[in-house]
C-alpha positions in Angstrom: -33.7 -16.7 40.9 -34.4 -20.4 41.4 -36.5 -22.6 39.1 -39.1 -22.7 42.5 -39.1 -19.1 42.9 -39.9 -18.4 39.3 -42.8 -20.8 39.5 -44.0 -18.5 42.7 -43.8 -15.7 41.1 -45.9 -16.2 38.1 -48.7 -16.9 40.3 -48.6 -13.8 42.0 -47.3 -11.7 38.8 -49.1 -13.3 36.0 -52.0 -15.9 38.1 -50.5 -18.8 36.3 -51.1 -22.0 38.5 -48.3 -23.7 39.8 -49.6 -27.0 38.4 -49.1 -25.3 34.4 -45.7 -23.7 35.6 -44.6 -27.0 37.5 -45.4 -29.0 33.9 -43.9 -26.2 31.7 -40.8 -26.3 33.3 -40.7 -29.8 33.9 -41.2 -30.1 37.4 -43.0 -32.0 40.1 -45.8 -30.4 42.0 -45.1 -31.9 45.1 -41.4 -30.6 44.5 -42.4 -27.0 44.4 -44.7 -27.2 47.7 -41.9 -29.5 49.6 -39.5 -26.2 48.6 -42.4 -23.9 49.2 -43.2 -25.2 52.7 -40.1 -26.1 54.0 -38.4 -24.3 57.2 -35.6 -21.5 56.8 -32.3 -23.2 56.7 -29.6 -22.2 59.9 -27.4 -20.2 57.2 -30.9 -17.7 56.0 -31.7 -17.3 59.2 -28.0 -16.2 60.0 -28.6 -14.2 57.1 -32.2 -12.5 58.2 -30.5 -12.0 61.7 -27.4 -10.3 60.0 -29.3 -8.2 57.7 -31.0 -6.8 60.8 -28.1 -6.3 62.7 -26.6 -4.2 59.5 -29.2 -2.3 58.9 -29.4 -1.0 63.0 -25.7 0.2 62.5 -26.4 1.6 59.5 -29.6 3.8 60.6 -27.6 4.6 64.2 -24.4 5.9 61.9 -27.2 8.1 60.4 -26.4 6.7 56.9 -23.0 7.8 57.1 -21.4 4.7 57.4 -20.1 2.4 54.4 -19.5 -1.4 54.6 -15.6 -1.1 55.9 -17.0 0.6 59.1 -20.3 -1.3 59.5 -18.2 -4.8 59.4 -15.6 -3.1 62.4 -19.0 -2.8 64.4 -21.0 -6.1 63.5 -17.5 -7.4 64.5 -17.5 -5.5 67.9 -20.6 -6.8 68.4 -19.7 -10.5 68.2 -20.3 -11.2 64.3 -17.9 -13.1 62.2 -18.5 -11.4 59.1 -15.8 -10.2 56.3 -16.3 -6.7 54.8 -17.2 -8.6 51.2 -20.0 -10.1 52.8 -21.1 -6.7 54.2 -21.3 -4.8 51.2 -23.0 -7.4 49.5 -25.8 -7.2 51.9 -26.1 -3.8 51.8 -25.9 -3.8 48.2 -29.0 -5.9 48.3 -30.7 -3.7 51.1 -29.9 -0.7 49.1 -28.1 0.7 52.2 -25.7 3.5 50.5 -23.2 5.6 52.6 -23.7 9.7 52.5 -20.5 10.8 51.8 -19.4 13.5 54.2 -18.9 17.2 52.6 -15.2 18.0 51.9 -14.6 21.7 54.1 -13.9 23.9 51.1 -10.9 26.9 51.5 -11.9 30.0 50.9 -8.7 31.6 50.5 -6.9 30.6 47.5 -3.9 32.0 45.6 -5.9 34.2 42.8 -3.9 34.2 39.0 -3.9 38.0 38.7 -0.7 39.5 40.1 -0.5 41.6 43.4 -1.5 45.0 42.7 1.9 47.3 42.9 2.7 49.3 46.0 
């Protein structure tokens, strides 16, 4: 969490103005509300836009798919985005994969010998 971030929060968490939290942590008002106010830079908006994209594979894959196979679609789709990358946005989206369920065999050698003919 950044220094301006932390100030923001303790107004909402704990209604401590951002004038005491600016001087506390040694910091310029005007810093905090030039941070506060300024536009999203080109690479967080890549990010919001990404996140989005993710998130449709994800819920169209029914939850099923993990970070290796969401990157091979984003990348289909026109992304350039590594698998890393991926999973770290999941991660923070708290997209997990449903592991499919294993088909179980029924028949199985048993450890009693055959009963005599």
């Amino acid at each position: 969490m950044s220094v301006a971030a932390f100030i923001a929060s303790q107004r909402t968490e704990h209604d401590v103005p951002h004038a005491v939290a600016c001087r506390a942590l040694g910091v310029s008002q005007s810093w905090f509300y030039k941070w506060r106010d300024r536009p999203p830079t080109p690479r967080q908006d890549r990010r919001v836009r990404l996140a989005d994209a993710a998130r449709k594979v994800f819920d169209d894959s029914g939850g099923t798919y993990g970070s290796p196979r969401i990157g091979d679609e984003l990348r289909e789709q026109g992304w350039q985005v590594s698998d890393n990358t991926v999973a770290q946005l999941m991660a923070e989206l708290g997209l997990v994969a449903r592991a499919r369920r294993r088909r179980r065999g029924l028949t199985r050698p048993g450890k009693r010998p055959a009963a005599a003919t």
